[in-house]
Backbone as XML, in Angstrom:
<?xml version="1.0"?>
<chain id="A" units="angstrom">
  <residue number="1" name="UNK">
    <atom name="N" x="0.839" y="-1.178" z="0.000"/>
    <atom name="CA" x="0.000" y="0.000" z="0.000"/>
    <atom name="C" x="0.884" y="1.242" z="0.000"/>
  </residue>
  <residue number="2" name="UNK">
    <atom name="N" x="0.658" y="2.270" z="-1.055"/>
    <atom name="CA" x="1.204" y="3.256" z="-1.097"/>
    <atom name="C" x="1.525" y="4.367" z="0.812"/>
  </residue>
  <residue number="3" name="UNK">
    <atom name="N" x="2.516" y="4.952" z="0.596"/>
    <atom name="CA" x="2.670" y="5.363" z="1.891"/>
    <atom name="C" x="2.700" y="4.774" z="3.091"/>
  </residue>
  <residue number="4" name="UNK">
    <atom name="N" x="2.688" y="3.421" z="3.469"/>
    <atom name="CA" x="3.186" y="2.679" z="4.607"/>
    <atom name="C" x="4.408" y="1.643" z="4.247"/>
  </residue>
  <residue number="5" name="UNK">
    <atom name="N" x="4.859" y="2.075" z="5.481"/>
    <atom name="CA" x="6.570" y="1.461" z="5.121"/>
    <atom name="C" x="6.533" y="1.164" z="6.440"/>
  </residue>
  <residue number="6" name="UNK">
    <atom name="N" x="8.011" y="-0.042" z="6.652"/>
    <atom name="CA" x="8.106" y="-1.326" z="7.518"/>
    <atom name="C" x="9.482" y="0.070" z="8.316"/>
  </residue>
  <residue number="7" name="UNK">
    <atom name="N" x="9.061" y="0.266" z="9.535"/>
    <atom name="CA" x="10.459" y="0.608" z="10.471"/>
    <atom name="C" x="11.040" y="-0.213" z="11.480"/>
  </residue>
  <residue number="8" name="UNK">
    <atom name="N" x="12.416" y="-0.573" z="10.619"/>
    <atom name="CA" x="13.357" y="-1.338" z="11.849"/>
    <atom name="C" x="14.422" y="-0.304" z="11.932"/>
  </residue>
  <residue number="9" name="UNK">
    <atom name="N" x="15.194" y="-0.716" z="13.233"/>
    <atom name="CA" x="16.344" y="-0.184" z="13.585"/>
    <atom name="C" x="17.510" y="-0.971" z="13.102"/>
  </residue>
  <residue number="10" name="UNK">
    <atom name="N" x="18.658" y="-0.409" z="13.039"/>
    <atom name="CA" x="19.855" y="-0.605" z="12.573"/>
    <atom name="C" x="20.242" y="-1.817" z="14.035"/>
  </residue>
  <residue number="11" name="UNK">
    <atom name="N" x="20.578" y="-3.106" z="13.692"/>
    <atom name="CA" x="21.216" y="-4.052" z="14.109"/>
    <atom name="C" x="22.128" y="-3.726" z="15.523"/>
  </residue>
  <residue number="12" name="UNK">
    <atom name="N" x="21.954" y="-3.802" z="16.820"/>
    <atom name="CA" x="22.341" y="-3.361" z="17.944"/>
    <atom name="C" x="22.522" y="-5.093" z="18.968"/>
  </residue>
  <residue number="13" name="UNK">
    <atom name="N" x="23.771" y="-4.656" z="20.383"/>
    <atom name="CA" x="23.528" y="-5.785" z="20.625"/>
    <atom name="C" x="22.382" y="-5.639" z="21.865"/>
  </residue>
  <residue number="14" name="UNK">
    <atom name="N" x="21.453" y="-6.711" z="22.065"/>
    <atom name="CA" x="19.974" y="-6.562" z="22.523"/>
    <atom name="C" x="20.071" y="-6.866" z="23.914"/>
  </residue>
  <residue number="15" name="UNK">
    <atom name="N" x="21.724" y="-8.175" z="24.248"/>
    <atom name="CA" x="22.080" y="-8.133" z="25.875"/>
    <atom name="C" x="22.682" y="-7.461" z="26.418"/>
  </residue>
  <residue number="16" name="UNK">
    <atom name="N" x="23.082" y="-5.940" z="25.660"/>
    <atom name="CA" x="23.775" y="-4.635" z="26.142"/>
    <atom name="C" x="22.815" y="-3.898" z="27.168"/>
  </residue>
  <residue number="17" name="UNK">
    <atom name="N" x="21.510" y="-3.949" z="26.558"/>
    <atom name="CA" x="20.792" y="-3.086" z="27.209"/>
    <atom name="C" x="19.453" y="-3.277" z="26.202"/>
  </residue>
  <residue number="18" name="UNK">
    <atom name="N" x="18.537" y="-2.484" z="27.241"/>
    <atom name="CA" x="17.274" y="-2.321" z="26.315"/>
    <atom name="C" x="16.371" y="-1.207" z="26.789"/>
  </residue>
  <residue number="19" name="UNK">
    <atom name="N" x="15.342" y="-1.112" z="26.303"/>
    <atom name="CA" x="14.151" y="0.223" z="26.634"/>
    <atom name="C" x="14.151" y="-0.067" z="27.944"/>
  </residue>
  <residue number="20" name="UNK">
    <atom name="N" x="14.042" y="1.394" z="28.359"/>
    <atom name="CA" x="13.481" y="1.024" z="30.007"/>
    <atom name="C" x="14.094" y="0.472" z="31.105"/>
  </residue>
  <residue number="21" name="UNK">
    <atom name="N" x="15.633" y="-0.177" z="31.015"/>
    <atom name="CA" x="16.750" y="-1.032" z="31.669"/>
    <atom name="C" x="16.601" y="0.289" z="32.504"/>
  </residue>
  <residue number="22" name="UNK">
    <atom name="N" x="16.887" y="-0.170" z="33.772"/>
    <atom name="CA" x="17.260" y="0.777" z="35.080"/>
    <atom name="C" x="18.837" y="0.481" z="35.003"/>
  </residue>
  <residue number="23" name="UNK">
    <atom name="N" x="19.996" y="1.701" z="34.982"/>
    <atom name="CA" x="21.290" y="1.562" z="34.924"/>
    <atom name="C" x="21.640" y="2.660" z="35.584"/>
  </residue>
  <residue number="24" name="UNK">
    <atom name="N" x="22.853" y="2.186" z="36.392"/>
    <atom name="CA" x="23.497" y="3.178" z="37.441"/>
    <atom name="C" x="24.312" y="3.728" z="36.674"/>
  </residue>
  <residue number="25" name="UNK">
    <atom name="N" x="24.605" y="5.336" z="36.649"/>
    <atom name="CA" x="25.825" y="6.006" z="36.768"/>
    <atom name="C" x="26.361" y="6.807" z="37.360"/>
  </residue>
  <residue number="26" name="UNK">
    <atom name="N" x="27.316" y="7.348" z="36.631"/>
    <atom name="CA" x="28.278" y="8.534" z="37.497"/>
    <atom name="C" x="28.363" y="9.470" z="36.795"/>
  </residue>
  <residue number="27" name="UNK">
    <atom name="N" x="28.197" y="10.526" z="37.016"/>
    <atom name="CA" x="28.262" y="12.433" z="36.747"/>
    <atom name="C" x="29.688" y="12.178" z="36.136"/>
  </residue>
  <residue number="28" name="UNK">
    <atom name="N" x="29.751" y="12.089" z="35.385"/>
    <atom name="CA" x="31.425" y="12.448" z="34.384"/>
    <atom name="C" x="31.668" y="14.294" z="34.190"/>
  </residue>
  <residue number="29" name="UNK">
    <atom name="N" x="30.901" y="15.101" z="33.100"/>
    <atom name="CA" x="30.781" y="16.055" z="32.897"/>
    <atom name="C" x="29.380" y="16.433" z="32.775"/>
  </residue>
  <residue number="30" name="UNK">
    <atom name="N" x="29.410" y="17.968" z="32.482"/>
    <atom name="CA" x="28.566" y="19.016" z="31.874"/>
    <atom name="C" x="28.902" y="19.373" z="30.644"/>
  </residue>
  <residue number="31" name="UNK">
    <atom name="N" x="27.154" y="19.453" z="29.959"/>
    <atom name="CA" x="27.414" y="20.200" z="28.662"/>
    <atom name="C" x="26.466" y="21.227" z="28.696"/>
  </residue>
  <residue number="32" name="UNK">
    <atom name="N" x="26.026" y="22.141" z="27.983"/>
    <atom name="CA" x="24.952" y="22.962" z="27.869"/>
    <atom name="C" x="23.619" y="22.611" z="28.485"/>
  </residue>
  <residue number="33" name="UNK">
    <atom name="N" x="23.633" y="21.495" z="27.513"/>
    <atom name="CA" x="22.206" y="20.856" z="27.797"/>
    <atom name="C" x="21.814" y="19.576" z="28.867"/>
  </residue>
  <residue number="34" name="UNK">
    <atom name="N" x="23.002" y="19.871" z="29.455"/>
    <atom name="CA" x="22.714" y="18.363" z="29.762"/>
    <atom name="C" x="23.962" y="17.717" z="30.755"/>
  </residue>
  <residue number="35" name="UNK">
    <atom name="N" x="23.969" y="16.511" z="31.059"/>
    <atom name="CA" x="25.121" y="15.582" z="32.024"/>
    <atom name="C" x="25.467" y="14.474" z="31.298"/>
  </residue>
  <residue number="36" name="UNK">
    <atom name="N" x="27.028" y="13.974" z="31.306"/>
    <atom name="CA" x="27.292" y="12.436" z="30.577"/>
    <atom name="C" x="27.360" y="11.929" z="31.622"/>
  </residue>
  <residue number="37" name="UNK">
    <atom name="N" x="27.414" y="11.023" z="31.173"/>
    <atom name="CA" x="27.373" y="9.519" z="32.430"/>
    <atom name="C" x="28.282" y="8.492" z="31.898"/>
  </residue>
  <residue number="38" name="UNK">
    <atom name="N" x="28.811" y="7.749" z="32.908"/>
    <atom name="CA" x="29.558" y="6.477" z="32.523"/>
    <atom name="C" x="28.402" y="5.394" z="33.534"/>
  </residue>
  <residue number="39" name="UNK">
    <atom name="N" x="27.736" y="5.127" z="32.885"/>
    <atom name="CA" x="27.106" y="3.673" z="33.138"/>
    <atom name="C" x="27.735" y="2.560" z="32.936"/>
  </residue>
  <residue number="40" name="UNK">
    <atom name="N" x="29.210" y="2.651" z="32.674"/>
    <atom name="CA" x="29.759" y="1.232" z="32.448"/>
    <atom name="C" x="29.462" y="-0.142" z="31.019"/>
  </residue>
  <residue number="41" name="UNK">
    <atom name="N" x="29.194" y="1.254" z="30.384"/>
    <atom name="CA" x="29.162" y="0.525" z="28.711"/>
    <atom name="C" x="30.339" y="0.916" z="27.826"/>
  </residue>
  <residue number="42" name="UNK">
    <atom name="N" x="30.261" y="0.857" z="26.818"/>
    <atom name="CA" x="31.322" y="1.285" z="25.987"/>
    <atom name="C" x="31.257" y="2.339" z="24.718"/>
  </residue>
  <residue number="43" name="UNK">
    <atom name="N" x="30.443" y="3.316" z="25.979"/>
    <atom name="CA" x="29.510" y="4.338" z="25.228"/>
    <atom name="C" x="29.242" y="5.347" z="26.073"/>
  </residue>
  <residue number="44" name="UNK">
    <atom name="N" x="29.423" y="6.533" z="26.263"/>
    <atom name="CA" x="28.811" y="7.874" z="27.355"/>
    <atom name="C" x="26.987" y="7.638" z="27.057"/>
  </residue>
  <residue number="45" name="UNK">
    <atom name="N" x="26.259" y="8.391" z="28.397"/>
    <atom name="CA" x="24.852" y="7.915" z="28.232"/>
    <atom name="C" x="24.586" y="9.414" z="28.373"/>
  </residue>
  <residue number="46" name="UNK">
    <atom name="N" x="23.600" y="10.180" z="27.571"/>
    <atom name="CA" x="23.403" y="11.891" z="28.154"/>
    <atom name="C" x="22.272" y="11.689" z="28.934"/>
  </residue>
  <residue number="47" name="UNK">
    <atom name="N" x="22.677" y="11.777" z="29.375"/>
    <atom name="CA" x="21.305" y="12.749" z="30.684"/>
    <atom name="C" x="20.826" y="14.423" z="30.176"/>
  </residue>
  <residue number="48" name="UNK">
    <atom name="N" x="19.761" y="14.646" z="28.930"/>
    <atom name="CA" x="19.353" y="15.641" z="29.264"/>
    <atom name="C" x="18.818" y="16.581" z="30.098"/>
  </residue>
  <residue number="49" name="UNK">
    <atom name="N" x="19.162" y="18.410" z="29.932"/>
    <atom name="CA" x="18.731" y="18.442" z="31.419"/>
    <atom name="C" x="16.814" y="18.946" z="31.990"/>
  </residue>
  <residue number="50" name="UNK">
    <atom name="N" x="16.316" y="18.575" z="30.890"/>
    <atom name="CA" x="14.794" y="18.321" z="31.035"/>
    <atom name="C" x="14.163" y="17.020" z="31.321"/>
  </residue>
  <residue number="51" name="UNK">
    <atom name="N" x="15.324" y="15.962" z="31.335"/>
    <atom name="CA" x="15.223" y="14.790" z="32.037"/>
    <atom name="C" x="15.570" y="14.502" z="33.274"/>
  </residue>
  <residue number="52" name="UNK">
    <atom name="N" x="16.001" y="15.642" z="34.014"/>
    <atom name="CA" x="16.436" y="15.415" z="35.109"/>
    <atom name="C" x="15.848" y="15.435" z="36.887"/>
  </residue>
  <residue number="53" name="UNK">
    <atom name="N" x="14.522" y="16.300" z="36.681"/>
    <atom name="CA" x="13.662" y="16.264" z="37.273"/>
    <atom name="C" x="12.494" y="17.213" z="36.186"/>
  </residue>
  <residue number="54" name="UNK">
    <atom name="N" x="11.071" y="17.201" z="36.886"/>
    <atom name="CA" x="9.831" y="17.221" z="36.345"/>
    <atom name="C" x="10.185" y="19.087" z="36.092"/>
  </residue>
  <residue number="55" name="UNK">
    <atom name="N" x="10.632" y="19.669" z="37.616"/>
    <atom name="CA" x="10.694" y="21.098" z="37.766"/>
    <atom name="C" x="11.785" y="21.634" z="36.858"/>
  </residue>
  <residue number="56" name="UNK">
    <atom name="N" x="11.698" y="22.881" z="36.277"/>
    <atom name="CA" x="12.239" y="23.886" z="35.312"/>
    <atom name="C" x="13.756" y="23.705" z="35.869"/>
  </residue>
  <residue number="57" name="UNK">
    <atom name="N" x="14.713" y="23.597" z="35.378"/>
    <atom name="CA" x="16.173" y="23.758" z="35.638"/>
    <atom name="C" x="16.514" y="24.497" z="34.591"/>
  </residue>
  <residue number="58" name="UNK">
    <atom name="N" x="17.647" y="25.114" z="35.463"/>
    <atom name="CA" x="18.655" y="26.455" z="34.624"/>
    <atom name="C" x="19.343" y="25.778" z="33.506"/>
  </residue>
  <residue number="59" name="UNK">
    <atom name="N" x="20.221" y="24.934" z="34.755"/>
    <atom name="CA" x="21.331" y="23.804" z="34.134"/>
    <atom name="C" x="21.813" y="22.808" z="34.733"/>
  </residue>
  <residue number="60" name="UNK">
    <atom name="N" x="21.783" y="21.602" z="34.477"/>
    <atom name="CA" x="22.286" y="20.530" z="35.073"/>
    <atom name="C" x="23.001" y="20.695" z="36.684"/>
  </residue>
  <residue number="61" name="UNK">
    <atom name="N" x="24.073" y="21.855" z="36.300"/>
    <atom name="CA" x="24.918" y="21.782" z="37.359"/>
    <atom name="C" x="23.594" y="21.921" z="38.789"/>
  </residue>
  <residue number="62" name="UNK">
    <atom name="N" x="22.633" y="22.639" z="38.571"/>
    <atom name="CA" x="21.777" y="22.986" z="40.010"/>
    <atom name="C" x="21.140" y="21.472" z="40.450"/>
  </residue>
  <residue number="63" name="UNK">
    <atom name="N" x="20.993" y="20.876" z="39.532"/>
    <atom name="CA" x="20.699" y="19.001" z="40.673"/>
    <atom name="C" x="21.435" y="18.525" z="40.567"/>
  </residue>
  <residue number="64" name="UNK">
    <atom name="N" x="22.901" y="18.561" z="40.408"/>
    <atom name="CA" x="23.643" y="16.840" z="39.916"/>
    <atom name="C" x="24.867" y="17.888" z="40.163"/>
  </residue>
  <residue number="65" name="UNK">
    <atom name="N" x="26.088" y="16.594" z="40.210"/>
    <atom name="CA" x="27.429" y="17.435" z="40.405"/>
    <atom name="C" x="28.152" y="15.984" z="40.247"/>
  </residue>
  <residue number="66" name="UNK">
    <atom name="N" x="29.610" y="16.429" z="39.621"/>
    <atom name="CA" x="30.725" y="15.991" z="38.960"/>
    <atom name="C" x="30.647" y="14.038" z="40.249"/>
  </residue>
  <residue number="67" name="UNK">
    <atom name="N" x="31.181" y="13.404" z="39.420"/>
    <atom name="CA" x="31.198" y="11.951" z="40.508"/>
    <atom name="C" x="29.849" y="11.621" z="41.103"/>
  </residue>
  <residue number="68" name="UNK">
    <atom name="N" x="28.789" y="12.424" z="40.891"/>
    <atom name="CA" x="27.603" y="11.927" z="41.499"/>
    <atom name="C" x="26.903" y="10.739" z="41.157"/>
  </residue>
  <residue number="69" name="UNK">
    <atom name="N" x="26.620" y="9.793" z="42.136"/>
    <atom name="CA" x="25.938" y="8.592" z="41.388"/>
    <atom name="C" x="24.100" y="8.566" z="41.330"/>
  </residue>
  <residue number="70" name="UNK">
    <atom name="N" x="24.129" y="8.198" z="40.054"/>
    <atom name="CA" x="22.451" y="8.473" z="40.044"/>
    <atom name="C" x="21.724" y="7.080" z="39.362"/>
  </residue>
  <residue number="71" name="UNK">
    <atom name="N" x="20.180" y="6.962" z="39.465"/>
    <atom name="CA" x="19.723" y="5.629" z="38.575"/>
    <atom name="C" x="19.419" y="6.538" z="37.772"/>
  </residue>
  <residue number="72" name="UNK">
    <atom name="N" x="18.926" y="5.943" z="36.308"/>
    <atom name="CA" x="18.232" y="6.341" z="35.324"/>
    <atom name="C" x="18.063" y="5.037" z="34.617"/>
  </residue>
  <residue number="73" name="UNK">
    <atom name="N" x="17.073" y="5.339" z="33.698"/>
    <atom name="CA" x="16.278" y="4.575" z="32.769"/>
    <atom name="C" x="16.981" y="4.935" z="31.457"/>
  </residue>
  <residue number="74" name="UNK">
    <atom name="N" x="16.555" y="3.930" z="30.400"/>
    <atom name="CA" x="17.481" y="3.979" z="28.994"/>
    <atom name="C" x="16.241" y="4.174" z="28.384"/>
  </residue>
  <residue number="75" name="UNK">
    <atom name="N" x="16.046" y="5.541" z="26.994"/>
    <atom name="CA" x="15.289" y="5.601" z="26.441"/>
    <atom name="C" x="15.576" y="5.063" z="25.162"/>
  </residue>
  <residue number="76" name="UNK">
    <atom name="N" x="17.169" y="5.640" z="24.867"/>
    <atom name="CA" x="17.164" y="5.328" z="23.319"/>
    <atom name="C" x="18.630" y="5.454" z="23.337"/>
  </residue>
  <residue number="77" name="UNK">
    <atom name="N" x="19.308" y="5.069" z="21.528"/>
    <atom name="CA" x="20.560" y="5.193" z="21.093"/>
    <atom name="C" x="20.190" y="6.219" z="20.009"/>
  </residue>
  <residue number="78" name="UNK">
    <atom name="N" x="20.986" y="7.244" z="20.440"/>
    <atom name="CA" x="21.604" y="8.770" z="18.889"/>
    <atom name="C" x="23.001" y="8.843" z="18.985"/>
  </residue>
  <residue number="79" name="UNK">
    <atom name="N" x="23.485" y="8.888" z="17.717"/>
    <atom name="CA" x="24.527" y="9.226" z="17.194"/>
    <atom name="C" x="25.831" y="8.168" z="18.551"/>
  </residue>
  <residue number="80" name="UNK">
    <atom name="N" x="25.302" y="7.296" z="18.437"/>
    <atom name="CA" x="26.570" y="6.799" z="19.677"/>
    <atom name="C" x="26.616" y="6.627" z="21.602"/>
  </residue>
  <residue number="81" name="UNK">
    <atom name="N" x="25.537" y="7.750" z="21.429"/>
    <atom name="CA" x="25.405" y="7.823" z="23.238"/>
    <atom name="C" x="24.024" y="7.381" z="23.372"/>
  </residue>
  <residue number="82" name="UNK">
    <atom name="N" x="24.029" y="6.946" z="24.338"/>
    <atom name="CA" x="22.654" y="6.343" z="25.373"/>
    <atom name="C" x="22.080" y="7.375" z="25.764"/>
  </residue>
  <residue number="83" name="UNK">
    <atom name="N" x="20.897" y="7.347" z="25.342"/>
    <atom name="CA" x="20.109" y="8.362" z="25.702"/>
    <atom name="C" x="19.315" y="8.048" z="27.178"/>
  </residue>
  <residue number="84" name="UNK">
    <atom name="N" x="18.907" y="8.824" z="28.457"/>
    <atom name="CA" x="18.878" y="8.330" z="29.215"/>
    <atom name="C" x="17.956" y="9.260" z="30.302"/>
  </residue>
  <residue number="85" name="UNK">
    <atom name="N" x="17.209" y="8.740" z="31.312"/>
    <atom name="CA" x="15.825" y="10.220" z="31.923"/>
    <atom name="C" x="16.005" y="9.241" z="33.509"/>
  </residue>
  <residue number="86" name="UNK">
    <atom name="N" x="16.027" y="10.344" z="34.397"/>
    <atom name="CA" x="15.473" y="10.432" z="35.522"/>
    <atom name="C" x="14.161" y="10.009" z="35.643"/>
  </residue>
  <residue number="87" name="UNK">
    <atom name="N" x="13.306" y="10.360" z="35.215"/>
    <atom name="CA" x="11.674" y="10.990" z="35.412"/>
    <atom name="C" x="11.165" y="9.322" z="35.225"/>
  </residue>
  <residue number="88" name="UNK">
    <atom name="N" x="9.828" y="9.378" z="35.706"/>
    <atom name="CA" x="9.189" y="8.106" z="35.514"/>
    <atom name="C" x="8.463" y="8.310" z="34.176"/>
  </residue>
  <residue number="89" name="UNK">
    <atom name="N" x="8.530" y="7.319" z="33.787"/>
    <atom name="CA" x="8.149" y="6.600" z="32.256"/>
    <atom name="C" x="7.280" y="5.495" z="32.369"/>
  </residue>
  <residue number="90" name="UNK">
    <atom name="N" x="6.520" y="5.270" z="31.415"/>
    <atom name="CA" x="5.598" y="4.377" z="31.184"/>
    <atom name="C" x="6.078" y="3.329" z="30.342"/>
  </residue>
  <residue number="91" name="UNK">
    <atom name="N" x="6.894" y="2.341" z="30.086"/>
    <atom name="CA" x="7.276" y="1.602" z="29.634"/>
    <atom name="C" x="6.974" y="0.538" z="29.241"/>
  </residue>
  <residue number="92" name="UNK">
    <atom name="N" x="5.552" y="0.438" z="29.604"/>
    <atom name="CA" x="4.795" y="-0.708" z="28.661"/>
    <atom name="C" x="3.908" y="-0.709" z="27.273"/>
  </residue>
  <residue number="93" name="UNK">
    <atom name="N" x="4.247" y="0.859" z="27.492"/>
    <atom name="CA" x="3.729" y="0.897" z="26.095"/>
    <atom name="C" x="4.620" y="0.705" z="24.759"/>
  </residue>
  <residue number="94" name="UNK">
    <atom name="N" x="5.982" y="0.768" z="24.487"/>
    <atom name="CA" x="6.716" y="0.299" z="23.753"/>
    <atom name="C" x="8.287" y="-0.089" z="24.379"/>
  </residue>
  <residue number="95" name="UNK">
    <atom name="N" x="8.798" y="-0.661" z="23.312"/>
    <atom name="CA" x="10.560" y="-1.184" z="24.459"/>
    <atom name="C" x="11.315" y="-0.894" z="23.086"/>
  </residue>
  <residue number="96" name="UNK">
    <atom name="N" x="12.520" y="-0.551" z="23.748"/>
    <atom name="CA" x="13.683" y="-0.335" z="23.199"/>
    <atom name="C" x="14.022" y="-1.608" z="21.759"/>
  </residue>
  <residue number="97" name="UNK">
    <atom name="N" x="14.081" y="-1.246" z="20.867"/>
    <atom name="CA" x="14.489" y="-2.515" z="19.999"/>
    <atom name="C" x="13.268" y="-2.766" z="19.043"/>
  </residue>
  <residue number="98" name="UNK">
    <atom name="N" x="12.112" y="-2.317" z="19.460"/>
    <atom name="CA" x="10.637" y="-3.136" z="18.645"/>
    <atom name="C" x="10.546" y="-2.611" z="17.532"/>
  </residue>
  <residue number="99" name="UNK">
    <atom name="N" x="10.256" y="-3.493" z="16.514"/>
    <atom name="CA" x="9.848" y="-3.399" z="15.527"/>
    <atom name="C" x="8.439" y="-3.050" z="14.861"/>
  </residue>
  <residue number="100" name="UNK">
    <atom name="N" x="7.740" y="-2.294" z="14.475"/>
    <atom name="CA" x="6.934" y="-1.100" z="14.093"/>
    <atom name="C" x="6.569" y="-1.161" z="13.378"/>
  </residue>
  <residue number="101" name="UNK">
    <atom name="N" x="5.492" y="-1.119" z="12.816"/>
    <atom name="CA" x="4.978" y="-0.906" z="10.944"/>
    <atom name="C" x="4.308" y="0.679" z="11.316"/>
  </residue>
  <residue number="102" name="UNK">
    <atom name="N" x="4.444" y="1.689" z="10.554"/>
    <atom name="CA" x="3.850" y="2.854" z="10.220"/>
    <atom name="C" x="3.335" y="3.492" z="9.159"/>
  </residue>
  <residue number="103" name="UNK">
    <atom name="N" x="2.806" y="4.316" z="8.946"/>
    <atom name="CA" x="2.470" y="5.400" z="7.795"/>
    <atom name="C" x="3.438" y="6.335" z="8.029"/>
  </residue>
  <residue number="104" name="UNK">
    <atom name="N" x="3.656" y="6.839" z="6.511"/>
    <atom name="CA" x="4.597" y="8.191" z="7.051"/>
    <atom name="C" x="3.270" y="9.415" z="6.798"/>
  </residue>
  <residue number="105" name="UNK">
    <atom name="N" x="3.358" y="10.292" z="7.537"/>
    <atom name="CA" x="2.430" y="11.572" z="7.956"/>
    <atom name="C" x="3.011" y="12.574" z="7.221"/>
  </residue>
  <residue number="106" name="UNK">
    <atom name="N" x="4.442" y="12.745" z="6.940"/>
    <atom name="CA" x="5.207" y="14.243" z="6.838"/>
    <atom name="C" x="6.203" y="13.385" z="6.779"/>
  </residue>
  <residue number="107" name="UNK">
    <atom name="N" x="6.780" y="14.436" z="5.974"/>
    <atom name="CA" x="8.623" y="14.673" z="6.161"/>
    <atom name="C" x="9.227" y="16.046" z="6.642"/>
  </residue>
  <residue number="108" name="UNK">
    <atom name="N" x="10.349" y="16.039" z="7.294"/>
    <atom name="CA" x="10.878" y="16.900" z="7.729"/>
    <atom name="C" x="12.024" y="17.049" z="7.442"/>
  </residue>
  <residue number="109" name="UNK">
    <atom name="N" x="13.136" y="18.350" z="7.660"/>
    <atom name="CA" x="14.103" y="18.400" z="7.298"/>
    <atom name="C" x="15.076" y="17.172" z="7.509"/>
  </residue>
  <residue number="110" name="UNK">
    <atom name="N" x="14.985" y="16.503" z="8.311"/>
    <atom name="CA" x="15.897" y="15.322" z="8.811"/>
    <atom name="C" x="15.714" y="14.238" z="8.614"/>
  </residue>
  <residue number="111" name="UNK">
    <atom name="N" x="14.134" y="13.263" z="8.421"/>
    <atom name="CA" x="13.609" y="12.381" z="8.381"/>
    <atom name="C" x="12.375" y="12.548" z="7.787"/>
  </residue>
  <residue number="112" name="UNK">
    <atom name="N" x="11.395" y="11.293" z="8.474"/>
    <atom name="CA" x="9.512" y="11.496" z="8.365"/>
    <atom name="C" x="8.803" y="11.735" z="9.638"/>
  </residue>
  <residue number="113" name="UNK">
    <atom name="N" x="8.031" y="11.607" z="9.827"/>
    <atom name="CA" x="7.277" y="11.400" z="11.037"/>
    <atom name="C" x="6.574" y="10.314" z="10.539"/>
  </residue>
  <residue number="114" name="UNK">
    <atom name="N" x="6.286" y="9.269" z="11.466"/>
    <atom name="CA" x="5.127" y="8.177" z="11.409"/>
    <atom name="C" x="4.229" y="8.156" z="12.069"/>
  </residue>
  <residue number="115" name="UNK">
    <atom name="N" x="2.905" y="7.791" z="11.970"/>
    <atom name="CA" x="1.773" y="6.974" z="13.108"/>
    <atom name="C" x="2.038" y="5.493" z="13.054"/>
  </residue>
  <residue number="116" name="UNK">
    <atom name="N" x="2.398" y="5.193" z="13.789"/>
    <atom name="CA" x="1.957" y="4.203" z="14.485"/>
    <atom name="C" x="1.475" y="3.475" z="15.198"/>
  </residue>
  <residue number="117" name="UNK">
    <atom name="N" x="0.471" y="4.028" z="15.457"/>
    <atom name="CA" x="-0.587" y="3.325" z="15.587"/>
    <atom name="C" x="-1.004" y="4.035" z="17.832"/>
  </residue>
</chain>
């Protein structure tokens, strides 16, 4: 059918981690937006800093500080780093890794957007 297309992700390993994994880290640095973490992969994890609690923050540095150990949840993989949130999540509604059938809605400068459902 015209306009629905099959979305998979690019080939990852699946006993590294997955959606929603609760993983400990440590406050490495600050960036603008945000905190890295060494969760002990072979990969930095960002902690954005609108993921870091529910309330408005300036910048990272005002909840979190350098060596600090924190939990977080794994949302996703971009460009190399683990993407990664404080905040509670609903995680039964999809997991890290799943495979998807969609419509595309739009395109955008970067990609499409899909429904799925």
């Amino acid at each position: 059918d015209q306009g629905e297309i099959e979305v998979t992700m690019l080939p990852y390993d699946y006993k590294a981690m997955y959606f929603g994994q609760l993983l400990e880290g440590t406050v490495t640095s600050f960036i603008s937006h945000g905190a890295m973490l060494d969760v002990g992969r072979d990969r930095p994890a960002f902690l954005h800093v609108k993921k870091i609690q529910q309330e408005w923050l300036r910048s990272p540095e005002d909840a979190l500080s350098i060596g600090q150990e924190i939990e977080v949840h794994v949302e996703g993989q971009d460009q190399g780093e683990i993407e990664v949130t404080m905040l509670p999540y609903d995680y039964k509604a999809m997991y890290f890794g799943q495979l998807l059938e969609g419509t595309v809605t739009s395109f955008i400068s970067h990609g499409a957007m899909l429904d799925v459902g």
